[in-house]
Structures are given as structure tokens and as C-alpha cells.
C-alpha positions in Angstrom: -83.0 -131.5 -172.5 -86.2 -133.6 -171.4 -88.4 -131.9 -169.0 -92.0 -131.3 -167.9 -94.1 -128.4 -169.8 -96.0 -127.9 -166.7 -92.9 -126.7 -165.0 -92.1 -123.8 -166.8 -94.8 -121.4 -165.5 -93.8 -122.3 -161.8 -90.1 -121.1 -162.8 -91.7 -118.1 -164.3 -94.0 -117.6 -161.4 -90.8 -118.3 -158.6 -88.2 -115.5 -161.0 -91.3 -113.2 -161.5 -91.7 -112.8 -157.6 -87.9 -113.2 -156.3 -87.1 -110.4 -159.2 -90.2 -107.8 -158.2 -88.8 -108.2 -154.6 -84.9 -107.3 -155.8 -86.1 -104.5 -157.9 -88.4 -103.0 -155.4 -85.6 -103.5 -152.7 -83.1 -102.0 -154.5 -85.1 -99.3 -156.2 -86.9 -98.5 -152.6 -90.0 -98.5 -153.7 -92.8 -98.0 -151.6 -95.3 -100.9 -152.4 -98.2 -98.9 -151.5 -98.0 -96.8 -154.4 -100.1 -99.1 -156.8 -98.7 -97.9 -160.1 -94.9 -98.5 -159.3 -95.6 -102.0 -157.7 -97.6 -102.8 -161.1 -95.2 -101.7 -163.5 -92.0 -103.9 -161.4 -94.6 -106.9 -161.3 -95.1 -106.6 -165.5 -91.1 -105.6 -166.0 -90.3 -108.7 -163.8 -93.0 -110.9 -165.4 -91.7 -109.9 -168.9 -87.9 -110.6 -168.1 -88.6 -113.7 -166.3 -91.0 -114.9 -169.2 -88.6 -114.5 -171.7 -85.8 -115.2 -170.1 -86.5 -118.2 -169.4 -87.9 -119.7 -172.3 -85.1 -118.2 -174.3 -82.9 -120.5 -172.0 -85.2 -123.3 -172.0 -86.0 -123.4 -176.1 -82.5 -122.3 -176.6 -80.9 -125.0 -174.8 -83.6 -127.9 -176.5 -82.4 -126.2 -179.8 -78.9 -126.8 -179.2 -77.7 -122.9 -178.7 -74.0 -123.0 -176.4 -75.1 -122.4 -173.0 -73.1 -119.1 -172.5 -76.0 -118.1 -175.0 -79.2 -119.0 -174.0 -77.8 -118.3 -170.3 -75.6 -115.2 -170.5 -78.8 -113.5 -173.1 -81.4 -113.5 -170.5 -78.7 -112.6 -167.7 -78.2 -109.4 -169.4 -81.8 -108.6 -169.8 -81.9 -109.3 -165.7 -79.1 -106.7 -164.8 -80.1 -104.0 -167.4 -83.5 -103.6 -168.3 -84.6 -102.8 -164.7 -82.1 -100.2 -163.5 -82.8 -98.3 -167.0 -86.5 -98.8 -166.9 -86.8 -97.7 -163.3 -84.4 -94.9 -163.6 -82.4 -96.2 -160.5 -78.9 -94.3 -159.1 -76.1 -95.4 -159.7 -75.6 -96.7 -156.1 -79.3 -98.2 -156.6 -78.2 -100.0 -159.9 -75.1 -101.2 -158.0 -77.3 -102.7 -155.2 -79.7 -104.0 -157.3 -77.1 -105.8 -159.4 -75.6 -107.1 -156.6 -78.8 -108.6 -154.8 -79.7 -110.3 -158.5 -76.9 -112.6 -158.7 -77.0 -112.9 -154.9 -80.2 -114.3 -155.3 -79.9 -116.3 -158.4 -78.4 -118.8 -157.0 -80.8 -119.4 -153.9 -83.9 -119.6 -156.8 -81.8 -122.1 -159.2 -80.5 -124.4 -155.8 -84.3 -124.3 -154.4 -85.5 -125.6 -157.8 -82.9 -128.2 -158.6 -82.1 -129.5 -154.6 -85.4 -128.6 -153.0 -87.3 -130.0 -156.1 -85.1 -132.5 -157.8 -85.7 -130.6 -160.9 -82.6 -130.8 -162.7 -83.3 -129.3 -165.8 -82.9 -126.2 -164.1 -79.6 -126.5 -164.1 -79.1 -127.9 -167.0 -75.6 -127.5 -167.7 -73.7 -127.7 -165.0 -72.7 -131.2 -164.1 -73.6 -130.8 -160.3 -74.1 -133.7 -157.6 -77.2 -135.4 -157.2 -77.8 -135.2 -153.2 -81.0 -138.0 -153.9 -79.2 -140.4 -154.9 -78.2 -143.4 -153.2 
């Protein structure tokens, strides 16, 4: 997979922020309380960080997809409901609103931006080309 560097802190930037806003949705978090809002931004920054350069190095390293895909997925619909000590109703929403919005963040990068090694493995059309 051939890509540009420079990209990969814009993707961490983009998951960090769409994440923080799921978790402190679906936890109902009030963001004027400094301390919670800090902690989701760090929790978010840390799966998104390694989330996606475990996809991005495991894919250039030749790891199956449903690996360096499926591995950071987890980490998205677990750590935060346990780490935030969310209800079960809360952990059902938030669940829900992650893969809801997953694919909003992946077609804005790889339509919106022509960045196709976003998406790297799924063989879907080009809408650029001619």
C-alpha cells in the first residue's frame, strides 16, 4: 500500500475528534466538566493513534486485513464503554453510533478526498474517474 506520511496525522486528527464526540454522546457527558472531556479526548487520541497505524503498518506489512482491521475495531467498541464505566444501554448506544459513523469518516476520506488508501481493501468505485 503506497501512501503519503503526511496523511496519517489528519486520519488521526479526523477519528480522534468523530470518536470524543461518539463517546461523549453516548456516555452524556457534560463537556463543561474539564476533567471528563480531557480524559475522552486522550482515550480517543490513544485508540485512534493506534488504531490506525496498526491498520496502516499492518496492511504495508502484509497482515490479512480482517487483522489489522478487525484489531483496532475491537479496541474502538471496548476500551471506551469499560474505561468510562458506561450502562449497559449507554454501551449499546455508543456501539451503535461507532459503526454508524465509521463509515461517514472512511467515505469522507476516500470520496471527499480521493484518498484511497483509506480504504484500502475494499475494491470500491472510483467516482473521479473518467
Amino acid at each position: 500500500m503506497i501512501s503519503d506520511p503526511a496523511r496519517i496525522p489528519f486520519y488521526i486528527l479526523a477519528s480522534t475528534v468523530s470518536l470524543a464526540v461518539v463517546i461523549l454522546v453516548a456516555g452524556g457527558a457534560q463537556v463543561s466538566r474539564w476533567p471528563k472531556l480531557f480524559s475522552v479526548l486522550v482515550v480517543a487520541f490513544a485508540i485512534s493513534a493506534m488504531g490506525i497505524l496498526f491498520a496502516k503498518y499492518g496492511a504495508n506489512f502484509g497482515l490479512p486485513w480482517w487483522i489489522y482491521y478487525t484489531v483496532p475495531m475491537l479496541a474502538t467498541v471496548f476500551v471506551p464503554p469499560l474505561l468510562f464505566r458506561l450502562s449497559l444501554w449507554r454501551a449499546a448506544l455508543y456501539v451503535v453510533m461507532a459503526f454508524a459513523t465509521a463509515p461517514f469518516i472512511h467515505a469522507a476520506f476516500y470520496y471527499g478526498l480521493g484518498w484511497g488508501d483509506y480504504m484500502p481493501f475494499l475494491g470500491l468505485p472510483d467516482l473521479q474517474a473518467r
